[in-house]
Structure formats: structure tokens, C-alpha cells
PyMOL commands that place a pseudoatom at each C-alpha (Angstrom):
pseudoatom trace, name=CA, resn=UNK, resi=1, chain=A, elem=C, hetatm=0, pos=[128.089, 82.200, 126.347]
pseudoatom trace, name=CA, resn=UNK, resi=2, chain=A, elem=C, hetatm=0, pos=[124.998, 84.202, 124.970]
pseudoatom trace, name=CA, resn=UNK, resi=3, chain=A, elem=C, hetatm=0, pos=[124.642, 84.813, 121.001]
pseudoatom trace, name=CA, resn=UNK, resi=4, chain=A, elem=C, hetatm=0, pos=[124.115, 88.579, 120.640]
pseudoatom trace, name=CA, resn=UNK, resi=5, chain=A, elem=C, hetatm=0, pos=[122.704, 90.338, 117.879]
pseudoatom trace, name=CA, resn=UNK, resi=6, chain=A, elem=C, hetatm=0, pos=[121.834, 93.749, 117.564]
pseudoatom trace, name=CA, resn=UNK, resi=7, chain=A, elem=C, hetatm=0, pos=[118.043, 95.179, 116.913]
pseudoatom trace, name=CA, resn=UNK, resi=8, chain=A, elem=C, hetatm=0, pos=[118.920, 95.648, 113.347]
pseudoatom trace, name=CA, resn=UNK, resi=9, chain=A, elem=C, hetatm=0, pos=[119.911, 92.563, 113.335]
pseudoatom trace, name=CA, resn=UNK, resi=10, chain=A, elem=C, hetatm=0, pos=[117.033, 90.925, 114.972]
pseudoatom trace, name=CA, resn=UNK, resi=11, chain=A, elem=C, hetatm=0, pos=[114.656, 93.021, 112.709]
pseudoatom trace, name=CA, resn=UNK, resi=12, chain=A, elem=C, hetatm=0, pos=[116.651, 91.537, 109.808]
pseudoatom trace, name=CA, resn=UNK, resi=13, chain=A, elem=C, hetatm=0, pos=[115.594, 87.705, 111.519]
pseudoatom trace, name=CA, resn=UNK, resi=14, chain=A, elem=C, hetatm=0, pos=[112.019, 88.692, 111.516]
pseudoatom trace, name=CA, resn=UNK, resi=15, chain=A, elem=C, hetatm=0, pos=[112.445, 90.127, 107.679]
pseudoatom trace, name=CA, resn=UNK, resi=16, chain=A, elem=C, hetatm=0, pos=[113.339, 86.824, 106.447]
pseudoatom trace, name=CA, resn=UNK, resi=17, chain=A, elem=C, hetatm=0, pos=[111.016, 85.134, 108.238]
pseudoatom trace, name=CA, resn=UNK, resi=18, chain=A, elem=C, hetatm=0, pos=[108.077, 86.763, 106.844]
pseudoatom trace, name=CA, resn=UNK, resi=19, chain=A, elem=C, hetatm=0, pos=[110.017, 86.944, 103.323]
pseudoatom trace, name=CA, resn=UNK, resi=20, chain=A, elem=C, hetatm=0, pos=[111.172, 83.872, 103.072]
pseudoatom trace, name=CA, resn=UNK, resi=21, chain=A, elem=C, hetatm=0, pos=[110.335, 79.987, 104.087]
pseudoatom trace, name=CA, resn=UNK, resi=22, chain=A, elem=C, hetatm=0, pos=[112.324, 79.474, 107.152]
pseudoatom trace, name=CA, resn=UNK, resi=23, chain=A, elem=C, hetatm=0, pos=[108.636, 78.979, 108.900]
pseudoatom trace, name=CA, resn=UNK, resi=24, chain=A, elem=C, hetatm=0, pos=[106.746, 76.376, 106.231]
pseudoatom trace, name=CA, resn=UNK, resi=25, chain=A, elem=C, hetatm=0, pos=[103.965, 74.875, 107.936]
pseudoatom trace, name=CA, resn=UNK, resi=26, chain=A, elem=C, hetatm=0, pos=[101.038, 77.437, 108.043]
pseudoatom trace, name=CA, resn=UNK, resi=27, chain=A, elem=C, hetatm=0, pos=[99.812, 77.262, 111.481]
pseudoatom trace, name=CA, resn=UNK, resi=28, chain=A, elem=C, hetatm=0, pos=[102.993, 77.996, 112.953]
pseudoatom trace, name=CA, resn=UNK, resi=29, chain=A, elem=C, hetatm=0, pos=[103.698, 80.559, 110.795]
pseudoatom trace, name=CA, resn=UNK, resi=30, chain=A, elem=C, hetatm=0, pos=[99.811, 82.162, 111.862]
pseudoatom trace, name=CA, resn=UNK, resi=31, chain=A, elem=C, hetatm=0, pos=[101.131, 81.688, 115.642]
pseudoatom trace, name=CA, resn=UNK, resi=32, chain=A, elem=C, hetatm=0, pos=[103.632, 83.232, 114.321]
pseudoatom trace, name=CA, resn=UNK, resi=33, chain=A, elem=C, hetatm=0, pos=[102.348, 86.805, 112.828]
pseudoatom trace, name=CA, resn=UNK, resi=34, chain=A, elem=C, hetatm=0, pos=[99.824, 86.042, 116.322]
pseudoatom trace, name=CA, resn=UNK, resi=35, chain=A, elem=C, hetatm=0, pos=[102.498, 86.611, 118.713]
pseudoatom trace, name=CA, resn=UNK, resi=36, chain=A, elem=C, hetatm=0, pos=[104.130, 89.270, 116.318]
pseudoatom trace, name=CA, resn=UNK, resi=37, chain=A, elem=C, hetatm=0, pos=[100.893, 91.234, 115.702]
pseudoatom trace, name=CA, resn=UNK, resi=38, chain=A, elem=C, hetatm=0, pos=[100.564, 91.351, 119.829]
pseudoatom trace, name=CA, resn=UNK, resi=39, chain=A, elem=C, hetatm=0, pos=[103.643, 92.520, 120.243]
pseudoatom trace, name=CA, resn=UNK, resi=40, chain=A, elem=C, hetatm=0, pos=[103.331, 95.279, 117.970]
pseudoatom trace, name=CA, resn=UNK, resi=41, chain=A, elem=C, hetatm=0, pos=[100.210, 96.344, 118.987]
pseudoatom trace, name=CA, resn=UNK, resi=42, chain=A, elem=C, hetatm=0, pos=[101.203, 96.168, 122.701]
pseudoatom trace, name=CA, resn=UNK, resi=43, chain=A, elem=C, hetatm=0, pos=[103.715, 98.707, 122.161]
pseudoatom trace, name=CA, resn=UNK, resi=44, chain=A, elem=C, hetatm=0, pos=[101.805, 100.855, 118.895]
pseudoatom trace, name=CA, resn=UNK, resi=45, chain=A, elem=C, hetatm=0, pos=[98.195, 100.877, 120.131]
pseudoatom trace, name=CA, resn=UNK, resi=46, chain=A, elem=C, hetatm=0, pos=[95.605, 99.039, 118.899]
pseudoatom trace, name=CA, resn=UNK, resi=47, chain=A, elem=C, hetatm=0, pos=[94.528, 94.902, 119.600]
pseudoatom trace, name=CA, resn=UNK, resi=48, chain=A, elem=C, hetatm=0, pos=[95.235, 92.215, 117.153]
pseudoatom trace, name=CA, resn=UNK, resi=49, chain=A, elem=C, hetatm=0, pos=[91.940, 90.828, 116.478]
pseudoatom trace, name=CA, resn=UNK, resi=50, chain=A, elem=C, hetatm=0, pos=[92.725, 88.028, 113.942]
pseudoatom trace, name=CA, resn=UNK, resi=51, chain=A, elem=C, hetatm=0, pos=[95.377, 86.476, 111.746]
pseudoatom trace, name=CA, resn=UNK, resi=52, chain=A, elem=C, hetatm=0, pos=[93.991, 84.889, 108.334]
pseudoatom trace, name=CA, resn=UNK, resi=53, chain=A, elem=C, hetatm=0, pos=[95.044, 84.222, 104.809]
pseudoatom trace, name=CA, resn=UNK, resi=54, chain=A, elem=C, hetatm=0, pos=[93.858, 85.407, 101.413]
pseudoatom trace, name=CA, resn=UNK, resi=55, chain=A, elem=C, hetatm=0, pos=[94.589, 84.283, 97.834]
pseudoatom trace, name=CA, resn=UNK, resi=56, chain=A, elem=C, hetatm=0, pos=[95.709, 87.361, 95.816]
pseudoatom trace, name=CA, resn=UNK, resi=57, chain=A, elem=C, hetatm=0, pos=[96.606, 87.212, 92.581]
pseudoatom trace, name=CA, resn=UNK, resi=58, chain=A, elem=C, hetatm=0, pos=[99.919, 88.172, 91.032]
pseudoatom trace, name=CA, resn=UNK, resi=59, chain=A, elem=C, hetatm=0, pos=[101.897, 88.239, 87.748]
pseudoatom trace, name=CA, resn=UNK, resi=60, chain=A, elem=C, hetatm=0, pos=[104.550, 88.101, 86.767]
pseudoatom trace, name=CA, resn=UNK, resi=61, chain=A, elem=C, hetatm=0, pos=[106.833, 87.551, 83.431]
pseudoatom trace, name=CA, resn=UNK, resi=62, chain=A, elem=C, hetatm=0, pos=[103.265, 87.630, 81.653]
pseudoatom trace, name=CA, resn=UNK, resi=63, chain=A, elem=C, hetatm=0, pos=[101.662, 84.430, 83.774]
pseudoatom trace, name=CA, resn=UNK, resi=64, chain=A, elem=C, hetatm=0, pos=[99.091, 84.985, 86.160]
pseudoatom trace, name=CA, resn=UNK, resi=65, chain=A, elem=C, hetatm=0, pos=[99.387, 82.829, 89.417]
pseudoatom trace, name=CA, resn=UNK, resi=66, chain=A, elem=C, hetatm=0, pos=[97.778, 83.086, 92.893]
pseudoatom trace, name=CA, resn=UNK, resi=67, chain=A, elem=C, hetatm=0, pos=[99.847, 83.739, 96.177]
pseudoatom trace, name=CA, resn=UNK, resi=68, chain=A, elem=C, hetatm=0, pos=[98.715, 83.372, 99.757]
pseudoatom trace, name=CA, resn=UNK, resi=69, chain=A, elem=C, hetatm=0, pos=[98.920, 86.699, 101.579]
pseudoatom trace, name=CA, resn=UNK, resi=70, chain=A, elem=C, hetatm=0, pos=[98.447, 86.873, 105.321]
pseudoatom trace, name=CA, resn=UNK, resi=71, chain=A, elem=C, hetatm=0, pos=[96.276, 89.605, 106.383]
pseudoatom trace, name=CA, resn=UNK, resi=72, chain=A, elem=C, hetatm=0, pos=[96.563, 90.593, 110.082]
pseudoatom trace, name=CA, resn=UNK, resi=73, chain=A, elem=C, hetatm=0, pos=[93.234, 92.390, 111.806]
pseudoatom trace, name=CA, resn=UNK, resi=74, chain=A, elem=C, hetatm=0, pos=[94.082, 95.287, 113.811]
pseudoatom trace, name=CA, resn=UNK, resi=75, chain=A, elem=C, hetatm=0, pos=[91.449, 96.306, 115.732]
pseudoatom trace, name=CA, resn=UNK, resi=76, chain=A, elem=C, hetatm=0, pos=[91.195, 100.810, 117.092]
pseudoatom trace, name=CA, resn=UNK, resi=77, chain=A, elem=C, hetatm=0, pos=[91.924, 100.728, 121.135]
pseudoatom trace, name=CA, resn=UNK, resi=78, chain=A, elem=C, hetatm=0, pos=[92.389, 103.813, 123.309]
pseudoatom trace, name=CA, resn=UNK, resi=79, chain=A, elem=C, hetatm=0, pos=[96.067, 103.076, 122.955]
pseudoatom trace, name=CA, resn=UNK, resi=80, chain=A, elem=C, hetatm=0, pos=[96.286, 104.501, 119.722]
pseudoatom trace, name=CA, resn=UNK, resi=81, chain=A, elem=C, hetatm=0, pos=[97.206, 107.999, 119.207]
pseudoatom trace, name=CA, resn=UNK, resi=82, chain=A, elem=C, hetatm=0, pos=[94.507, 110.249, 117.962]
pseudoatom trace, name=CA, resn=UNK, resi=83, chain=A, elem=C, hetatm=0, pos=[96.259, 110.578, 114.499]
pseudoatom trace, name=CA, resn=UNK, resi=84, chain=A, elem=C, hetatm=0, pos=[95.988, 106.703, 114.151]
pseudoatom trace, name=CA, resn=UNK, resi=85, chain=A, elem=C, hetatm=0, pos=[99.765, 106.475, 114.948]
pseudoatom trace, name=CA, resn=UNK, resi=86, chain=A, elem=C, hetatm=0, pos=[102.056, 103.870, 112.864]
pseudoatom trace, name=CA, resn=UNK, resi=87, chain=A, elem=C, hetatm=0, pos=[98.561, 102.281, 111.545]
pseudoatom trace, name=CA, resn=UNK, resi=88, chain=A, elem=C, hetatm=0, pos=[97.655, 105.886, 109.572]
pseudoatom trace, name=CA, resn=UNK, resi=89, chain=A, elem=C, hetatm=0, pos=[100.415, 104.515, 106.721]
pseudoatom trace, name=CA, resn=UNK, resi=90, chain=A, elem=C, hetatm=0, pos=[98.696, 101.359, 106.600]
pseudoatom trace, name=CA, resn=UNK, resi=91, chain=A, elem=C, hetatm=0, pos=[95.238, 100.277, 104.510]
pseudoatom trace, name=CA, resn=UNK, resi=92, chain=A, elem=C, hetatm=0, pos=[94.569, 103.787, 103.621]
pseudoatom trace, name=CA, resn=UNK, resi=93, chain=A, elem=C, hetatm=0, pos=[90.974, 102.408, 102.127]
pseudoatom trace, name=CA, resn=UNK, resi=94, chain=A, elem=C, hetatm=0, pos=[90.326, 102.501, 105.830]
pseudoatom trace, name=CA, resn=UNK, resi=95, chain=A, elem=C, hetatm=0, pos=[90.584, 106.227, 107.223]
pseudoatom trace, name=CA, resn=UNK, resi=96, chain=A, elem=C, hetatm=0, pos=[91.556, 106.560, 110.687]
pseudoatom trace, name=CA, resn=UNK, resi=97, chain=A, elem=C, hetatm=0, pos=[88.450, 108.426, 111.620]
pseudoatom trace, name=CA, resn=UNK, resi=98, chain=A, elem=C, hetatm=0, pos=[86.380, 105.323, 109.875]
pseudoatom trace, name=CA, resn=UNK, resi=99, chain=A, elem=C, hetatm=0, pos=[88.656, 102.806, 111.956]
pseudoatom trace, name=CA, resn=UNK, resi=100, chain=A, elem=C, hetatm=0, pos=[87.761, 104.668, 115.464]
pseudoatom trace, name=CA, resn=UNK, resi=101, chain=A, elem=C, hetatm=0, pos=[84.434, 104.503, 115.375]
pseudoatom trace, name=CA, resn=UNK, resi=102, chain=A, elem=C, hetatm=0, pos=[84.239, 100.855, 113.733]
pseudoatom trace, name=CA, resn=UNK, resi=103, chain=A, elem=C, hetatm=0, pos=[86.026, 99.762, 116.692]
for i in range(1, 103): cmd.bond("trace and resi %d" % i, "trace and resi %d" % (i + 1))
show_as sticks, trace
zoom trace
């Protein structure tokens, strides 16, 4: 007998994933947003073209801290739709006409 769960459901999975620490150990969790970032860009346009980390920092309740934040590098293909698709609501310092011709 097969578990089933719905796509809301399975969107939930990957939410908590990436929100949470159900994947702890760094280079599984960049293979990961690897696999993810294909998959996304298979089916949005684009080609993943790296997956790093960053130190960022944050505060909160008054103390400063630094958090990791994982950046993923999506590269312009001929895939994506002339208006830049899902990736136009996404690092808006980068306009989609700048990202087209970078690529």
C-alpha cells in the first residue's frame, strides 16, 4: 500500500524542509536545493548554475547574529519567457533585460 499525499501537501514537505532542520548536514541539504533548483528550472525556464551559501546578518530582540542563507544561481536560457517568467518577482536588483543578456 502506497502513502499518498496531495501536491499541497507535498509542497508543505518541501516548506519544512527548507524552513526547518529535518536536512542538517550541509552538503546534503546543497544536493538538496541542487536537485530542487533543476527541477524548477526544468519546468520555469532558466538553468541552475550553482548552489552556495552566504552569511547574512540578522537581528533580532536587539542582538545582532549571523545566519547562513543559501543562495541558488539561476542562470537566463531560451526557456524563459520573454517577460522573465516566475524569476521577474525574484532579485529585482537584477532586471530581466540585465539577466538576458548576462546570460
Amino acid at each position: 500500500m502506497a502513502k499518498i499525499v496531495t501536491d499541497k501537501e507535498l509542497a508543505d514537505i518541501v516548506r519544512r524542509i527548507v524552513e526547518g532542520d529535518l536536512i542538517d548536514e550541509a552538503g546534503q541539504y546543497r544536493e538538496f536545493l541542487t536537485r530542487l533548483g533543476i527541477l524548477v528550472t526544468d519546468f520555469m525556464g532558466g538553468e541552475l548554475g550553482g548552489v552556495n551559501f552566504d552569511h547574512v546578518d540578522k537581528e533580532e530582540d536587539g542582538r545582532l547574529f549571523q545566519e547562513v542563507q543559501w543562495l541558488l544561481g539561476i542562470r537566463h536560457n531560451d526557456c524563459v519567457p520573454e517577460d522573465g517568467g516566475i524569476w521577474k518577482d525574484y532579485d529585482k536588483d537584477c532586471p530581466v533585460e540585465q539577466w538576458s543578456q548576462e546570460s
